[in-house]
Backbone bond lengths (Angstrom), bond angles and torsions (degrees), N, CA, C in turn:
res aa  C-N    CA-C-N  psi(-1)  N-CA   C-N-CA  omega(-1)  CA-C   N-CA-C  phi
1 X - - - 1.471 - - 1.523 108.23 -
2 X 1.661 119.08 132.10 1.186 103.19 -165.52 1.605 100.34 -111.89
3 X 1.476 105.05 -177.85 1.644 85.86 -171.58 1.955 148.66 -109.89
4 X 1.675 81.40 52.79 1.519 113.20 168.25 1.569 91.45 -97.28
5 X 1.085 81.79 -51.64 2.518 91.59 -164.99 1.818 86.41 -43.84
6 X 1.301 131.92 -80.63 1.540 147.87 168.64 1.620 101.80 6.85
7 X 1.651 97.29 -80.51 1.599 107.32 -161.61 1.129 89.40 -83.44
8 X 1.853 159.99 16.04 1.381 114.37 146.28 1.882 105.43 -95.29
9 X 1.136 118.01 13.29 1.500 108.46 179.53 1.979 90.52 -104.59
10 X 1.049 117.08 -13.98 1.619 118.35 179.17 1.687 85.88 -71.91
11 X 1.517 117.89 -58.11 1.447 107.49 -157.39 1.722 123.48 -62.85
12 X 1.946 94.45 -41.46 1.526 83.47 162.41 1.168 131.44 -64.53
13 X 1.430 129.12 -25.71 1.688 134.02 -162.74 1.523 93.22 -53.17
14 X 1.771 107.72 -54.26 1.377 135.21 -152.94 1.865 97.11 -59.49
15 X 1.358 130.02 -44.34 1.100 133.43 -169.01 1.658 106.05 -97.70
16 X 1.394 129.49 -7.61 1.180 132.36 -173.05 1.862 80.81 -83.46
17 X 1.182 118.38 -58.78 1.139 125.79 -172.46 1.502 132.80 -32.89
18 X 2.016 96.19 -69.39 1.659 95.40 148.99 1.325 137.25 -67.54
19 X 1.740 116.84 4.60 1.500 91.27 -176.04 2.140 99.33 -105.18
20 X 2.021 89.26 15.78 1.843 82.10 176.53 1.768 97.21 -106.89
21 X 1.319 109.98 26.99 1.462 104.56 169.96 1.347 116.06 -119.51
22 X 1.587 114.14 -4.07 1.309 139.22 166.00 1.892 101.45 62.54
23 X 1.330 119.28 -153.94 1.572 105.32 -162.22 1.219 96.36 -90.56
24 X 1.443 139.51 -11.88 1.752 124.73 166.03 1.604 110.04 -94.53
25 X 1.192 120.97 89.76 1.579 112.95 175.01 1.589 101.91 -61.25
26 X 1.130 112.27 -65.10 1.089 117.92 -173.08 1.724 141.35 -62.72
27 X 1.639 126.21 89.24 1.288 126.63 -162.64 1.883 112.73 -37.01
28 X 1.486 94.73 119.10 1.362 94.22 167.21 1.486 119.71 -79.55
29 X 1.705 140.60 151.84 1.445 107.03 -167.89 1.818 79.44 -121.08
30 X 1.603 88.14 -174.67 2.148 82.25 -167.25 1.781 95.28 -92.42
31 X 1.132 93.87 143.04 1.701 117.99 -163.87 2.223 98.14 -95.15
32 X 1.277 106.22 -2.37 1.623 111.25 -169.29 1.738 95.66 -62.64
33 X 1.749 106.35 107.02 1.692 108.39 162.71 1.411 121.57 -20.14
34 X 1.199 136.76 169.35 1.640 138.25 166.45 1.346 79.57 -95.49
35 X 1.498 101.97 153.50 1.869 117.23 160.12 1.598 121.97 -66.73
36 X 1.348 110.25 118.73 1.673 79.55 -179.60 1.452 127.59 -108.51
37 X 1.853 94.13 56.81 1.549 91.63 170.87 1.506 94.87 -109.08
38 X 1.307 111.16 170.66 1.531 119.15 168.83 1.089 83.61 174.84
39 X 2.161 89.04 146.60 1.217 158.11 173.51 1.380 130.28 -96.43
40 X 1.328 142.74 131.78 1.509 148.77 147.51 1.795 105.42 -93.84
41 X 1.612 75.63 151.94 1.554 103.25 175.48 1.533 120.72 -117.20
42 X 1.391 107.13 116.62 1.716 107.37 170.18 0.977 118.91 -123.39
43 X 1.495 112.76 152.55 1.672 126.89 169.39 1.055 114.56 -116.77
44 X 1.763 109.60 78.63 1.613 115.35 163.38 1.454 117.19 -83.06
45 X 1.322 124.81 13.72 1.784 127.40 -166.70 1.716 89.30 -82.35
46 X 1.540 92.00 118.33 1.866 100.15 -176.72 1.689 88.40 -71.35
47 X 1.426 111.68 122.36 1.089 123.56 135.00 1.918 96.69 93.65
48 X 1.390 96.15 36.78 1.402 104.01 176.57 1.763 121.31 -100.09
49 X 1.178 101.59 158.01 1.942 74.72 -166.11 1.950 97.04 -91.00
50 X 1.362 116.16 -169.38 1.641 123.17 -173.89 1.102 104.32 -51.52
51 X 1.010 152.48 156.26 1.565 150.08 150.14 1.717 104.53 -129.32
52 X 1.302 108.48 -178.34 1.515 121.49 -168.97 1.724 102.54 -138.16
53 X 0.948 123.82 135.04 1.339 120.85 -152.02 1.373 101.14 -102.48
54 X 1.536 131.53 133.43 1.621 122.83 168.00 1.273 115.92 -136.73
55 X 1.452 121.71 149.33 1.304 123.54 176.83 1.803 95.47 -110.19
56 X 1.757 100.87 127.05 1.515 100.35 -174.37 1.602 112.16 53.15
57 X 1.454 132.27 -136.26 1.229 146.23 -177.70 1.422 112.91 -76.68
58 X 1.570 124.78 -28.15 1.006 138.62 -144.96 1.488 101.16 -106.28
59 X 1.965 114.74 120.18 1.172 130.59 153.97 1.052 132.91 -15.19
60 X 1.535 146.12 68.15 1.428 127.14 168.39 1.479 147.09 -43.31
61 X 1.907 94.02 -62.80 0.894 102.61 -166.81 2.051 93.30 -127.05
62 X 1.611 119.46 152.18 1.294 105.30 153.76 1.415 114.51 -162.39
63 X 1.462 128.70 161.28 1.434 124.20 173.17 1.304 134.77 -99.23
64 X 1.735 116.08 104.38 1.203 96.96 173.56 1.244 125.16 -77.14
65 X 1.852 97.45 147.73 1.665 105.21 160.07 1.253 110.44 -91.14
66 X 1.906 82.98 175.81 1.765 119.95 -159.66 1.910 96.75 -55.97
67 X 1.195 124.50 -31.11 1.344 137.30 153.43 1.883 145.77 -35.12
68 X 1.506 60.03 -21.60 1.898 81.33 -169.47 1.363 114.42 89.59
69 X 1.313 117.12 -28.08 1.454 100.98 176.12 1.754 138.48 -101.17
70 X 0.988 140.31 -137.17 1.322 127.05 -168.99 1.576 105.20 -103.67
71 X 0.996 100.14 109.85 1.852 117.24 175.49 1.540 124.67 -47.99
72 X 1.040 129.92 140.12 1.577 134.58 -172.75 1.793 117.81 -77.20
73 X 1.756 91.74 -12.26 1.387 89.21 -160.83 1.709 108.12 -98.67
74 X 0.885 125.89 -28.79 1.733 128.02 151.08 1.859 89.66 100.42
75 X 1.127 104.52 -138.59 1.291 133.87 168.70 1.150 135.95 -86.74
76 X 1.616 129.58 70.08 1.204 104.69 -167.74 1.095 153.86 -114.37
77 X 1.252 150.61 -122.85 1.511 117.54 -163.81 1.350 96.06 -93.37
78 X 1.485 117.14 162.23 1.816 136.35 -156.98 1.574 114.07 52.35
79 X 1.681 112.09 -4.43 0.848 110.72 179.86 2.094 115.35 -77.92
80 X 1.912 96.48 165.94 2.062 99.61 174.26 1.724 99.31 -115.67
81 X 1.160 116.19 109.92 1.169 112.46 171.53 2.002 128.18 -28.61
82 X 1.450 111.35 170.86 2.065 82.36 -179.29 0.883 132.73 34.79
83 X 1.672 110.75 29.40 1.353 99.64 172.17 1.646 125.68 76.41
84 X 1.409 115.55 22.35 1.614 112.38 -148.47 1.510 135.36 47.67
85 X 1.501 118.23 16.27 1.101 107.38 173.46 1.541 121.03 -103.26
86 X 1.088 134.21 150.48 1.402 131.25 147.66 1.367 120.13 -1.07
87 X 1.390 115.36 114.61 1.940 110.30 147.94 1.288 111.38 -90.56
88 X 0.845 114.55 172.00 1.267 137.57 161.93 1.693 147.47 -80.70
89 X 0.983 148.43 42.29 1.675 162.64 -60.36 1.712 95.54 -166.97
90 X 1.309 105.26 113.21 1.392 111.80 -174.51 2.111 100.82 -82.28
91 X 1.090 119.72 136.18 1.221 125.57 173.68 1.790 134.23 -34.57
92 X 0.816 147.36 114.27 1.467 143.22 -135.57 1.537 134.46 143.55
93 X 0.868 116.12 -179.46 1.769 123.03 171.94 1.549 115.86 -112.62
94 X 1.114 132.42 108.26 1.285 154.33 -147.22 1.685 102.58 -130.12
95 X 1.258 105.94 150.34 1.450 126.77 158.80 1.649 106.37 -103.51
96 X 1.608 127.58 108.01 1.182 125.30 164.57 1.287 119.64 -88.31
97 X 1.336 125.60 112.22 1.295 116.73 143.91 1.757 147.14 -129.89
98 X 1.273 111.82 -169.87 1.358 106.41 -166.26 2.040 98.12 -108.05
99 X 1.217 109.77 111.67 1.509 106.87 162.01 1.298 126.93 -100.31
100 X 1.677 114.76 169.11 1.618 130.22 -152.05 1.807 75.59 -82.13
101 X 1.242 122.67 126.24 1.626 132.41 152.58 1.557 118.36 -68.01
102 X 1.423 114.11 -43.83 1.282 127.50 178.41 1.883 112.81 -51.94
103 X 0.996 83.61 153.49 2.233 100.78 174.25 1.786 105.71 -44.31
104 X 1.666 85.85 -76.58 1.848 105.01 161.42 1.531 112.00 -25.40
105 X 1.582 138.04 123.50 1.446 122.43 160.82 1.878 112.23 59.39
106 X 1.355 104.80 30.29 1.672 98.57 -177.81 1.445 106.16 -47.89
107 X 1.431 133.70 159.04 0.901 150.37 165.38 1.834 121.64 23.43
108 X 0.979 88.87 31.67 1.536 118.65 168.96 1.897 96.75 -78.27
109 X 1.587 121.08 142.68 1.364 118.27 -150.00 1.691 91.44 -123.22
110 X 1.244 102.78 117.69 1.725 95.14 -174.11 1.379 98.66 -103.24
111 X 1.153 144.26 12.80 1.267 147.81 170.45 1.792 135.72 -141.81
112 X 0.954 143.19 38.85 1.219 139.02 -166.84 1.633 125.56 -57.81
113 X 1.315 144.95 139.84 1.202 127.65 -125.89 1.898 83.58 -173.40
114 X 1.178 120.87 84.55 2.043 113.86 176.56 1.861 82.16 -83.28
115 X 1.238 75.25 147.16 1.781 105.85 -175.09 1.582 107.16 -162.87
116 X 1.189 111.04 119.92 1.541 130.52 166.82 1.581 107.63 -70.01
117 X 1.329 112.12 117.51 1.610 116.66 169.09 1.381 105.45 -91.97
118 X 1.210 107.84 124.99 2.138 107.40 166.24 1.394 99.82 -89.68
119 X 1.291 110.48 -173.45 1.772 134.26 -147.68 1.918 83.57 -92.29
120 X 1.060 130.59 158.20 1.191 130.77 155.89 1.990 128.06 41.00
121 X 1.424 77.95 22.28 1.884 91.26 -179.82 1.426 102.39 -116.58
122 X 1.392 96.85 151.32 1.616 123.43 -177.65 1.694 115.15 -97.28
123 X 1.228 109.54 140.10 1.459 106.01 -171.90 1.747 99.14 -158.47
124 X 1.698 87.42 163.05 1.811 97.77 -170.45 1.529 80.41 -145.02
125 X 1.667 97.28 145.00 1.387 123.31 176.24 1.586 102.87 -118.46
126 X 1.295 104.99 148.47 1.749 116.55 -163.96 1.877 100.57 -131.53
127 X 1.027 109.71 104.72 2.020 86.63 149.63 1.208 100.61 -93.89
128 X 1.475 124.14 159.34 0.883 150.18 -158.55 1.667 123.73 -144.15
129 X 1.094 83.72 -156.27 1.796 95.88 -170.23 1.569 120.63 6.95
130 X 0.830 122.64 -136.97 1.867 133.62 -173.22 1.509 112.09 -88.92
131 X 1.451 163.27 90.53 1.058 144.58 53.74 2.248 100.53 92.55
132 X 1.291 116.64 62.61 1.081 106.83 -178.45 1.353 123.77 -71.97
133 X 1.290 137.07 126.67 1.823 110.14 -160.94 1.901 92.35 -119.22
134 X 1.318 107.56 39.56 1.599 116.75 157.91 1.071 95.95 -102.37
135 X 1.373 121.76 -74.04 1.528 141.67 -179.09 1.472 115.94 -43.14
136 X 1.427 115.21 -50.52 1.437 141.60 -157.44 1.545 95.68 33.97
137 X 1.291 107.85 95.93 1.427 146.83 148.18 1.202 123.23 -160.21
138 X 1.778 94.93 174.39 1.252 101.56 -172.29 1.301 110.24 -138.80
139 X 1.549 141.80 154.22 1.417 128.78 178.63 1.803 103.84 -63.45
140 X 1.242 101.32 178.09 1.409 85.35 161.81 2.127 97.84 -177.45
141 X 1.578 124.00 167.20 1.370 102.49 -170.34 1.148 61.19 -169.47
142 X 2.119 94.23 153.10 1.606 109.34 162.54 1.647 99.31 -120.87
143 X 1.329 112.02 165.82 1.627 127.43 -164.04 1.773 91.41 -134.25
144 X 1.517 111.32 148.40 1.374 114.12 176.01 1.538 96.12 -99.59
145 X 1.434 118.83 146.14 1.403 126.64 166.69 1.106 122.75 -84.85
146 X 1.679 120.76 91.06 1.503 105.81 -153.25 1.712 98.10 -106.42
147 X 0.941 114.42 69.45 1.742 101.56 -176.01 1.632 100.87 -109.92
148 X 1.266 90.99 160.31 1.865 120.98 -164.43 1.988 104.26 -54.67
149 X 0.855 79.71 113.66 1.933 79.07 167.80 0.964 117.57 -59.75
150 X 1.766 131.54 -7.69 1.098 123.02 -164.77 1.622 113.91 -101.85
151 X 1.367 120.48 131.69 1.450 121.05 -177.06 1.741 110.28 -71.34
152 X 1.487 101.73 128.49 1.364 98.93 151.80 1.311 118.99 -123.84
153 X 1.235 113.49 128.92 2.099 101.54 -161.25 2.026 100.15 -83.00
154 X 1.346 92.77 0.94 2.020 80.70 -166.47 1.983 85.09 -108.76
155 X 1.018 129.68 5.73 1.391 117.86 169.84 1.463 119.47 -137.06
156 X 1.214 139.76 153.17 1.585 142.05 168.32 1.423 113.44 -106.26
157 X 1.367 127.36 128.31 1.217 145.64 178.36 1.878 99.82 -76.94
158 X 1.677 90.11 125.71 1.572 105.15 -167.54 1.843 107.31 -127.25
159 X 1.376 91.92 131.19 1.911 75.08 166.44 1.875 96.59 -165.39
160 X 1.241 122.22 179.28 1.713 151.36 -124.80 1.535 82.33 -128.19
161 X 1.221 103.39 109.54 1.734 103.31 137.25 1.381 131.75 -125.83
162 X 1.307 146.65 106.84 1.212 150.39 -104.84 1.833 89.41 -139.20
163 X 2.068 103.86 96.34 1.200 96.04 168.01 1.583 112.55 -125.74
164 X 1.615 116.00 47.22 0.955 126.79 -173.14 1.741 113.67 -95.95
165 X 1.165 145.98 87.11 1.008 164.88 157.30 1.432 111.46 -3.75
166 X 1.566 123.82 -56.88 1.127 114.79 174.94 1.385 99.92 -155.22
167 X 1.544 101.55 86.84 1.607 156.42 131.24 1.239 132.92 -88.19
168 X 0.973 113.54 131.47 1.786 100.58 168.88 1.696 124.75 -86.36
169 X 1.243 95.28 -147.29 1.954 68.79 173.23 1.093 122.81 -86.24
170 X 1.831 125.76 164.99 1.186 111.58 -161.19 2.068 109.18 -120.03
171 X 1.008 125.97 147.98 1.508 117.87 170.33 1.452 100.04 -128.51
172 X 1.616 101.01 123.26 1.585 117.66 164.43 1.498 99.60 -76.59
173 X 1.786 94.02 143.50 1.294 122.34 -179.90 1.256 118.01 -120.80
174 X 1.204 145.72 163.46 1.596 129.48 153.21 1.819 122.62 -146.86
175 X 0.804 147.94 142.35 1.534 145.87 163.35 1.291 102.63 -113.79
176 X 1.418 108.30 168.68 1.592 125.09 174.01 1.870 102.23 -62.97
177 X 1.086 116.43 135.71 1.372 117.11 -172.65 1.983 107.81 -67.55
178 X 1.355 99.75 129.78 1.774 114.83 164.91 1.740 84.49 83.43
179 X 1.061 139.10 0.54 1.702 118.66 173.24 1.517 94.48 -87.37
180 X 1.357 108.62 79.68 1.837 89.81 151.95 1.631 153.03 -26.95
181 X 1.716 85.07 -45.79 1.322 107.33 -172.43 1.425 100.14 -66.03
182 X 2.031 130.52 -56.45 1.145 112.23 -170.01 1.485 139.28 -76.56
183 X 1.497 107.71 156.91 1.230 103.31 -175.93 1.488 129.49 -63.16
184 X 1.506 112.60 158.74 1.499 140.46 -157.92 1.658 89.18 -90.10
185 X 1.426 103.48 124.54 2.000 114.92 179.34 1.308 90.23 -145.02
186 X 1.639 80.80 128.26 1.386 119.87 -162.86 1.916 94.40 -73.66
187 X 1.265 92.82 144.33 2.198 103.28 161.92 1.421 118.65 -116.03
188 X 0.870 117.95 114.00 1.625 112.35 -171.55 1.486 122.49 73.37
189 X 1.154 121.07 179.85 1.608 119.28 177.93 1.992 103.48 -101.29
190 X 1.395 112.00 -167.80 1.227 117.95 179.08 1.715 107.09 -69.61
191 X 1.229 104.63 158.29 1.303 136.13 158.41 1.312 141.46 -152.29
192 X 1.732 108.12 146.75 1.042 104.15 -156.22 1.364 125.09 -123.29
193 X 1.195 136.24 167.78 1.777 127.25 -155.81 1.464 98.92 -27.64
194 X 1.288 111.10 155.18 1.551 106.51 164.13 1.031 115.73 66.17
195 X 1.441 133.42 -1.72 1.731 133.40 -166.76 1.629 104.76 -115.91
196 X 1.062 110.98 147.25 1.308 123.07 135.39 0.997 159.42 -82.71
197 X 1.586 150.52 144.18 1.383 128.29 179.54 1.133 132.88 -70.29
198 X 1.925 145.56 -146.99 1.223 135.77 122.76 1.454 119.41 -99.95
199 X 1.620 98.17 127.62 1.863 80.67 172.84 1.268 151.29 -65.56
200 X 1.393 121.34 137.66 1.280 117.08 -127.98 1.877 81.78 -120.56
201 X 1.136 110.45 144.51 1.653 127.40 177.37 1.788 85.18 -84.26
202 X 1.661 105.89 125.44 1.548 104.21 164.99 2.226 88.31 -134.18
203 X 1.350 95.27 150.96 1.695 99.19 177.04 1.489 102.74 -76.97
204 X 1.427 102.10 136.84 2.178 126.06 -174.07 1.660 75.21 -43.00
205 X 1.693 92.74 161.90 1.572 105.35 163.11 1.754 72.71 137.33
206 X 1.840 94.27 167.69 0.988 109.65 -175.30 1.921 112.42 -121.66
207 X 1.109 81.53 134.56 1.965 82.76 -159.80 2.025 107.83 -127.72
208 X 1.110 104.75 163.47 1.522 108.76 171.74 1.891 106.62 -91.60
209 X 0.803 105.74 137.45 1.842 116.23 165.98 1.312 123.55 -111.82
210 X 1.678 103.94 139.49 1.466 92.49 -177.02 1.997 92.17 -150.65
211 X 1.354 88.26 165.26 1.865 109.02 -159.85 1.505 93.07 -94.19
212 X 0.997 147.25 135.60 1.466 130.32 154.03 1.928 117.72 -139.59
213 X 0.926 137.00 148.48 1.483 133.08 -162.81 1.362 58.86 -84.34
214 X 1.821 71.53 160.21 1.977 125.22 179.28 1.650 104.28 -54.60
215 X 1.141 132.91 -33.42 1.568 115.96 -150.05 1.846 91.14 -140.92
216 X 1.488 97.69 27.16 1.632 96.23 166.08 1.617 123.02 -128.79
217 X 1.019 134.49 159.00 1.528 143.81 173.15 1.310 100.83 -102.22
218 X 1.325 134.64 8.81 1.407 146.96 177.31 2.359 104.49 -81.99
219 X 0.781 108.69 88.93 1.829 102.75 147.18 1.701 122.31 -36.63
220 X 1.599 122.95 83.21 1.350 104.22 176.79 1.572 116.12 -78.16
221 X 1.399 116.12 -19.56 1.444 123.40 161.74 1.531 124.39 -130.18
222 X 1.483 130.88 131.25 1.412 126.08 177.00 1.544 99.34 -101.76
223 X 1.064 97.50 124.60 2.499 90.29 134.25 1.137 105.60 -119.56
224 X 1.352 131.21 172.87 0.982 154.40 -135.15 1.646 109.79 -160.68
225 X 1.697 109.72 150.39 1.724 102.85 176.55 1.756 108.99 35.76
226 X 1.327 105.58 63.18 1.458 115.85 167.70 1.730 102.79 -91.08
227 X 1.060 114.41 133.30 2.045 117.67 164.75 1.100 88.64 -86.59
228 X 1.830 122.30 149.39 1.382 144.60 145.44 1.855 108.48 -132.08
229 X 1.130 103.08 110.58 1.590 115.55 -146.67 1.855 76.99 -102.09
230 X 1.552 115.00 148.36 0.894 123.09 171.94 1.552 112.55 -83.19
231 X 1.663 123.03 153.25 1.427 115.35 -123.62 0.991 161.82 59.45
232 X 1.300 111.47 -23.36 1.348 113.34 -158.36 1.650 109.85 -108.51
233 X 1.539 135.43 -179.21 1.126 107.87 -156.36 1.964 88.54 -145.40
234 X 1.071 117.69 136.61 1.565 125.67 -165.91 1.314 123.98 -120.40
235 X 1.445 130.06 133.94 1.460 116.84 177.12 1.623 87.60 -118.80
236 X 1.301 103.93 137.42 1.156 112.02 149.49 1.857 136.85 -96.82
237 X 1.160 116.40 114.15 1.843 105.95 -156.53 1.406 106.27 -107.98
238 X 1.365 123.47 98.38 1.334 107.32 170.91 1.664 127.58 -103.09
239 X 1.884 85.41 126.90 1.412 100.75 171.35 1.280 136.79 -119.20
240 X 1.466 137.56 177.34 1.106 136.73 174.55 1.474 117.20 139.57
241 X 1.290 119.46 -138.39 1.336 122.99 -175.68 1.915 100.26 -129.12
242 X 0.879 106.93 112.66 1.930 111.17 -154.82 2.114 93.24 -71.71
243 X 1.187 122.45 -5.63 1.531 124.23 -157.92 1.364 101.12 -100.44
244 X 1.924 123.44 -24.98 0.976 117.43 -165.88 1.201 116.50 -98.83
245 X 1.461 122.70 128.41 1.573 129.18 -178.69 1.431 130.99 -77.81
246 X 1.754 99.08 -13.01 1.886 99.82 -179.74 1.362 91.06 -65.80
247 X 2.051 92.98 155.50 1.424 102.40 -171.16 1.956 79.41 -99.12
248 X 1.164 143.21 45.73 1.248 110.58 -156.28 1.650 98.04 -166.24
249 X 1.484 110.42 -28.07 1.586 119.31 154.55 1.425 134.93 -35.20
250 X 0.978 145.80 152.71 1.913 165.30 -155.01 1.483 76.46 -88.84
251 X 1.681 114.71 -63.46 1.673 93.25 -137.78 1.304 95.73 -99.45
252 X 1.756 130.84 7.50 1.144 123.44 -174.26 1.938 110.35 -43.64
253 X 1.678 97.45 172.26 1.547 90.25 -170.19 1.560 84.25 -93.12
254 X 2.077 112.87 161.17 1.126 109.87 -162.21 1.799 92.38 -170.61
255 X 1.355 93.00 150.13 1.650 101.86 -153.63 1.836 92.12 -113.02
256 X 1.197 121.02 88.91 1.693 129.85 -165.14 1.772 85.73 -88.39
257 X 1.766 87.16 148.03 1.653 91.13 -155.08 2.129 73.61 -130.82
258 X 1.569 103.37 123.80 1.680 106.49 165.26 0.712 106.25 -153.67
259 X 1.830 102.52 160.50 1.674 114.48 -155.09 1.678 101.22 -86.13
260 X 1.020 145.66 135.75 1.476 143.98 173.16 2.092 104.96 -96.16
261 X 1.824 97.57 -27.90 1.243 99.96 171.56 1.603 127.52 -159.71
């Protein structure tokens, strides 16, 4: 083949080519913003079974199984939906609720919860309290996550979410972790069922926490060896059943420590 014969089989290849990419060769990809509201999901309802979390019609939260497919066991109790991360929640007025994941009562809604989403705000959804299995419901309330955009790397943003049913109000405390001797400094003010705190700047270090009603020197809940990593931003949620004393019980009361950032 000599080399005129060459460059006219180069020229068709070359035009066979663009006319199989038609007039967009090039993939456009979709340019649609992310939303920037987002939501968490919890299952503090003592003694509630898995549920699957939805805003309106729409899927929130779900578990896959070892199978590949969608798991029976949902969310469950002490459990943060996704893994603790953020969804994603387009702006609006919504009906939230929490459904049965299980075979038993599938998607039967033991909690419903209308909540207004704003444009670019953060929010956490809670069931709560006790788990009626006449009724099969559960209380349930959402809280906005309003903490500071601003980084401080030598402190962690701390605050109270109170999903204890029958508690009174609650005040987070903290000391340097295993110093007995030092004193208990208070984070935020009281709160009460259903409430939240404000987040409170505490310096990184690792400390014990404890819940105590307003007008006591009494600890109704400890943890212990808590991290507060500088930057980063923490809710503490305490749930359970506030009456029970095993340190070692499901529904004991219990001070759940997650990262918001």
């Amino acid at each position: 083949m000599d080399y005129r014969e060459m460059t006219k089989y180069l020229i068709l290849a070359a035009t066979l080519l663009l006319a199989a990419c038609g007039e967009n060769p090039v993939q456009v990809l979709p340019t649609d913003s992310l939303e920037a509201s987002r939501i968490k999901f919890f299952n503090f309802g003592v003694n509630a079974p898995g549920v699957n979390f939805y805003a309106g019609n729409v899927k929130m939260t779900a578990i896959l199984s070892a199978t590949g497919s969608e798991a029976t066991t949902g969310v469950t109790y002490g459990s943060v939906g996704n893994g603790g991360a953020y969804s994603q929640i387009a702006p609006g007025n919504y009906t939230l609720t929490g459904k049965i994941a299980a075979t038993t009562d599938k998607d039967l809604a033991i909690a419903s919860i209308p909540t207004a989403i704003a444009d670019g705000k953060l929010y956490s959804l809670y069931l709560s309290g006790f788990y009626n299995t006449t009724t099969k419901s559960s209380d349930g309330f959402v809280v906005e996550d309003a903490y500071s955009p601003q980084i401080d790397y030598s402190a962690a943003q701390v605050r109270l979410v109170h999903a204890i049913a029958n508690a009174n109000a609650l005040t987070l405390y903290r000391r340097p972790s295993a110093d007995t001797t030092a004193a208990w400094v208070v984070i935020g003010g009281p709160v009460s069922y259903k409430g939240a705190g404000t987040f409170t700047d505490v310096p990184m270090g690792v400390y014990d926490l404890a819940a105590r009603y307003t007008d006591s020197t009494t600890s109704k809940i400890v943890r212990t060896g808590v991290t507060l990593s500088g930057g980063r931003v923490y809710t503490i949620g305490a749930r359970g059943d506030i009456t029970i004393t095993s340190t070692t019980a499901t529904n004991r009361p219990f001070l759940d420590n997650t990262t918001n950032r």
